[in-house]
N, C-alpha and C positions, 0 to 999 in steps of 0.2 A: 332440331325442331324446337327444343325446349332454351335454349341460351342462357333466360335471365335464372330458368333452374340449377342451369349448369353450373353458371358463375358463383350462384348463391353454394350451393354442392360445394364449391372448391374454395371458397370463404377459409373455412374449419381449417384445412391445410395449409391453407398460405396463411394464415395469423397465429397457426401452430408452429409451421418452418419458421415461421418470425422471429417468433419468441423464443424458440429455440437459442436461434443464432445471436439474438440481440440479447438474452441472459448471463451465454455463454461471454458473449463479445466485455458485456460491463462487469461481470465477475473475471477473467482472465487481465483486463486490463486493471480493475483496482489490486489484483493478488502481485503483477509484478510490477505494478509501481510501489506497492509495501518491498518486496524482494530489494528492488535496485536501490530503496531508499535505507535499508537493511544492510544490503551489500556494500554501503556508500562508508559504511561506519568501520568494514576493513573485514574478511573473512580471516584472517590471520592474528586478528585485535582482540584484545581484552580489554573491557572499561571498568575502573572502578569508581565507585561512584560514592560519594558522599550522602548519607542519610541519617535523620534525627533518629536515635535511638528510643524506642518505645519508653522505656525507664524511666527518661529524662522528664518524660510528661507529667511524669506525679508531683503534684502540687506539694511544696517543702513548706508552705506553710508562713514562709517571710515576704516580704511586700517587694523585697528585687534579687535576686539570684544569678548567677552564672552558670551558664552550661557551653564546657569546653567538650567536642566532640567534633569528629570526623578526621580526614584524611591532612596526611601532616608532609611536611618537605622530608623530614625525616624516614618516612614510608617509603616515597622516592627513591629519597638514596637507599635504603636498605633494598628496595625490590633490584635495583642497579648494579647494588654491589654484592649480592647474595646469589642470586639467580644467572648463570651464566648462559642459559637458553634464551634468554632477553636480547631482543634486536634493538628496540628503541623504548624509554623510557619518558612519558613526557606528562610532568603534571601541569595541569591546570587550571586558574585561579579565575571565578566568575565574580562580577560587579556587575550592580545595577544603578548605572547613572543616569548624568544629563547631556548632553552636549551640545554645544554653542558654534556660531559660525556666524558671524555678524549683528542679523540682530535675528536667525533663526536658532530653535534650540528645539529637540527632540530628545527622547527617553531611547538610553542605549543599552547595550549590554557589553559589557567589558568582559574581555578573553584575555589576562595573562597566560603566556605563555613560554614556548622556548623557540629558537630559530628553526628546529626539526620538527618542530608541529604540522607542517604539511605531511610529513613523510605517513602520517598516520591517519591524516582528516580527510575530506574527499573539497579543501579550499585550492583554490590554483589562480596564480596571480594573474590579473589581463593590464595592469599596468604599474608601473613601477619594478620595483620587486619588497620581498620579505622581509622579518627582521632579521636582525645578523647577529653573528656572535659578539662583533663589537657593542653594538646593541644594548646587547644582554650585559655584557661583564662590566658597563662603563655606563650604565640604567640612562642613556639616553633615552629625551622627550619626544621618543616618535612613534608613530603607528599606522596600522593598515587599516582600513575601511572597506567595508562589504559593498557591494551596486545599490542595494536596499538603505541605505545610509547615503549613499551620494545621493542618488536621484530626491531625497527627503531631504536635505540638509546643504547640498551644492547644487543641484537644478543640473543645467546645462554646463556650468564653469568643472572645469580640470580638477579633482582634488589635491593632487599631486603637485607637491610643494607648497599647499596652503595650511593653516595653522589652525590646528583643533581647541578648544578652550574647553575642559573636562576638572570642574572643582576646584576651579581659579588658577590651572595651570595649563599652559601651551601646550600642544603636541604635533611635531611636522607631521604632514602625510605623507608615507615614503611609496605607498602601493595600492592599487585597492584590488580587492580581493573577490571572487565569485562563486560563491555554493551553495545549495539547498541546505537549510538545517532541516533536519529530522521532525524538530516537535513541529516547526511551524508548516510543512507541508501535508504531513501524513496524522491526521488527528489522532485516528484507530491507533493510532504506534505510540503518539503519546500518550494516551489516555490508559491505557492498557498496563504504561511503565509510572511505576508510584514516584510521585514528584521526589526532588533532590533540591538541595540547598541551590541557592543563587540560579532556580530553574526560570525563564525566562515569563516576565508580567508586562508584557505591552511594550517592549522595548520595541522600535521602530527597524534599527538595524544593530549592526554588529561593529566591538575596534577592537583589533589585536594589540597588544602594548607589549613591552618584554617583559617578562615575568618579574626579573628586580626592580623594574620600575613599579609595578602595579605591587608589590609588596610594600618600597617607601612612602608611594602616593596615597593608598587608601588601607584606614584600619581594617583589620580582622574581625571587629565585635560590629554587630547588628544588634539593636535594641527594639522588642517589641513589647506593645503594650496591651496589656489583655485584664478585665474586669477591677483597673485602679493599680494592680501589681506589671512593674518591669519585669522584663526577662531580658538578658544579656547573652547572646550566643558569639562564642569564639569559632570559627571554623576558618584555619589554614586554605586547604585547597578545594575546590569541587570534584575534581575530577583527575585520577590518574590514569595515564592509555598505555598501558606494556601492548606490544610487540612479539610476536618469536616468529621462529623460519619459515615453518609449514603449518597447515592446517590440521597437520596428525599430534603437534604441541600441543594444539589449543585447547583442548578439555585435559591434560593431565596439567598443563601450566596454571588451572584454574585451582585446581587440587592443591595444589603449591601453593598458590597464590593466599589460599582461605586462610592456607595450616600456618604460615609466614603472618599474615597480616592478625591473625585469630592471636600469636600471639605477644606481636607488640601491643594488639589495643585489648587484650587480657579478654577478660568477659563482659565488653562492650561490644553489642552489635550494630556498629554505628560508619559501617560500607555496607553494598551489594557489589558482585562481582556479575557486570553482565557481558555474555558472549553473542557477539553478532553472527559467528557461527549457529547456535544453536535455534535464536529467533531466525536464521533463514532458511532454514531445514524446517521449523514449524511452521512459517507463512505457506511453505510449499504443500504441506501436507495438509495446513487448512484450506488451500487453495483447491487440492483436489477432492474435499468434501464439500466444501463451496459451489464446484461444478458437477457432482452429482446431484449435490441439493435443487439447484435452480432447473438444470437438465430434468430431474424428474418433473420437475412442478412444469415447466413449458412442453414437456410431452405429453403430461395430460392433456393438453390441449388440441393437440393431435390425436389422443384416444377418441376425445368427443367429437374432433370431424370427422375419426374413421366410423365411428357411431351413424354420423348422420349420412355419410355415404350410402351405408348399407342401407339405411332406411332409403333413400332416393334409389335406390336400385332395386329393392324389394316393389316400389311402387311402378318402376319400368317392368319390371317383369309381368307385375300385372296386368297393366296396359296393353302389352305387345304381346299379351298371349294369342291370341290368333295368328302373331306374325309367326312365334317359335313353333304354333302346328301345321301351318303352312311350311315353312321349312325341314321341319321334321316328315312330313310328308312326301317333299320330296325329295328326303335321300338325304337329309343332314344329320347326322351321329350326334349322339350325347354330345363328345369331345367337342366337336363344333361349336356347339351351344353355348358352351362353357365357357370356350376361349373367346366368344362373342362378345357374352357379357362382361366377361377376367378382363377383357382387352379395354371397354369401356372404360372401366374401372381404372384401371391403370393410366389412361388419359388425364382421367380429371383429377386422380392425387398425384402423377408424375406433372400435370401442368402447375397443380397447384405448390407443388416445390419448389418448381422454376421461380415462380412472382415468389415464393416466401423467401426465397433465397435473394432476392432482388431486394424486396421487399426490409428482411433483415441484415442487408450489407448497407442498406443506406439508414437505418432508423440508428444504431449507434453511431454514425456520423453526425447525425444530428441532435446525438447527447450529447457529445463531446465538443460541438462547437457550441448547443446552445446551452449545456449544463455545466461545461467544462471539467468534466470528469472524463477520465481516458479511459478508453478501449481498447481489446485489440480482437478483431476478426480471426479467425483462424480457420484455415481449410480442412482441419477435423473435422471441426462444429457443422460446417456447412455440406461436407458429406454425409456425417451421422445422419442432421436431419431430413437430405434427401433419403437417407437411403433408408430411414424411420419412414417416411411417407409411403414411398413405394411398398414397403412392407406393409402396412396399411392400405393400402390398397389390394395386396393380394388375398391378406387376410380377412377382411372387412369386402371382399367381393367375391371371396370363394364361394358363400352360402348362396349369395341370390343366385350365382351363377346355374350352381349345382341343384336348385330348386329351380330353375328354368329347366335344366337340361332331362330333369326326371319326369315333366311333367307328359298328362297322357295325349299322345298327337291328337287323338279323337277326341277328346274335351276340349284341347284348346282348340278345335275347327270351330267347338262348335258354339263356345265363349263370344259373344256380341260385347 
């Protein structure tokens, strides 16, 4: 009899199941795109990483200075040849160049490297292939190229077999290569981790070089320039990635790793040792305070329709009191009554779950195609929330019920 009440009634619940499900859906989906993009760096992996030592920043006072720090070839080998729990060993050398292909030129980021550098990155060739040990021991002028660099720098034409022009010198393209980097897709992940030398400034894409060559071709020293005084920084490698068997190595390999490296570079602290282990075990664990956080706040919103139920139900009851003394008079039981009104009630937040449920499988759809941020639905969520409603309905319809069912049959005859 009443429709556009009804529908209004059942509003509260279906934009509360909504929300529910669409909170849950855009927090579950940003928590394991951090994960996989976490995961990608190697659960098994240790990075060390190269950073300016605090120390170095105090002003000496002379108009140009040198500050030689960070991770050395020498580290390398010592991690390699000291450490027999080591599977792979691969350091790293970062540039920020230019590079040329005709008459185009973009800003790159150079990756020295070793030929076993896949075995620990999450790159995987789709044409060509890799560098090689030949490569490496005979500092050939070749290199791999990332898709984000072809399609900037080659368009439609093949890379493969064409010549890169990097600092006035050649370089074949033997491969090109296909991965997400970490900083450049997941901000939160970079921003979180305190920048590192040779950390990437607008480079467009990525080129793998062999590590000897990227040693003969470009200096060690960076010179910047700050209030009239030079500063001269030497830094060897960016980054070096150990390896071991299992995941049960990885935190005692860490312990090693400090004590080892603490002390070749003496009382300079100028690494961080980061475990992609550990940041994926914390994403998870923020993840699941993430999804209680949002969940509480989108069941408020469900509290406030089961609010306004009870209110629209209180005002049926009054309405229809001649109908429930009529009834009661002839021959319907409290219980009756109860389950009269309980049963109403249950209609309109059990309808109104269906549509929120409806409702919240399609609205993250249409973040993700029109916001491009990923979700994932999951049939938790969409249970929880139904079965959040229905409970809101039993309990948010218990009272009117039972304030009908009390009422006195001979007053309500006699209620106009």
């Amino acid at each position: 009899m009443h429709r556009l009440r009804s529908v209004l009634t059942m509003l509260g619940i279906i934009f509360g199941v909504c929300s529910v499900i669409a909170m849950l859906a855009i927090g579950e989906g940003a928590s394991q795109e951090a994960q996989a993009m976490i995961a990608r760096l190697g659960s098994t992996n240790l990075i060390i990483e190269t950073i300016e030592p605090p120390n170095e920043q105090a002003d000496s006072g002379q108009g140009d200075e040198m500050l030689i720090y960070g991770l050395t070839y020498k580290d390398a080998e010592s991690i390699r040849n000291t450490l027999h729990d080591v599977e792979v060993v691969v350091p790293i050398r970062e540039i920020d160049q230019e590079a040329r292909y005709l008459r185009r030129k973009v800003a790159i980021k150079i990756v020295g490297s070793i030929p076993w550098y896949t075995e620990i990155s999450p790159v995987h060739i789709l044409r060509g292939r890799f560098l090689s040990s030949i490569d490496l021991h005979q500092q050939r002028s070749v290199c791999v190229v990332d898709e984000q660099l072809v399609r900037s720098l080659f368009g439609f034409k093949d890379p493969v077999g064409k010549d890169l022009q990097i600092q006035g010198n050649c370089y074949r393209v033997v491969g090109v290569a296909g991965a997400v980097s970490i900083e450049d897709k997941n901000d939160d992940f970079g921003k979180a981790m305190p920048k590192t030398t040779g950390s990437d400034s607008g480079a467009t894409g990525t080129v793998y070089l062999p590590l000897s060559t990227a040693k003969s071709r470009f200096t060690e020293l960076t010179a910047t320039f700050s209030g009239g005084n030079q500063t001269i920084e030497k830094v060897q490698l960016q980054k070096i990635t150990v390896q071991v068997k299992s995941t049960d190595q990885v935190l005692p390999m860490r312990d090693i790793l400090d004590t080892l490296l603490a002390r070749i570079h003496e009382d300079k602290k100028d690494y961080r040792i980061v475990v992609p282990l550990e940041l994926l075990r914390q994403a998870k664990q923020t993840q699941r305070i993430f999804s209680i956080v949002l969940g509480s706040i989108a069941a408020i919103s469900l509290l406030v329709g089961g609010i306004g139920i009870m209110n629209i139900m209180l005002a049926t009851v009054s309405e229809r009191t001649r109908e429930i003394g009529i009834r009661r008079a002839l021959g319907a039981k409290k219980r009756d009554i109860i389950i009269q009104f309980l049963s109403e009630t249950l209609i309109l937040t059990l309808s109104g779950g269906i549509l929120g449920i409806a409702l919240g499988t399609l609205l993250p759809l249409l973040v993700t195609h029109f916001g491009n941020m990923p979700t994932v639905i999951t049939g938790s969520s969409m249970v929880l929330s139904f079965g959040i409603s229905g409970v809101i309905g039993v309990a948010f319809g218990l009272y009117p019920a039972y304030r009908a069912a009390n009422m006195d049959p001979i007053e309500s005859l006699r209620h106009e």
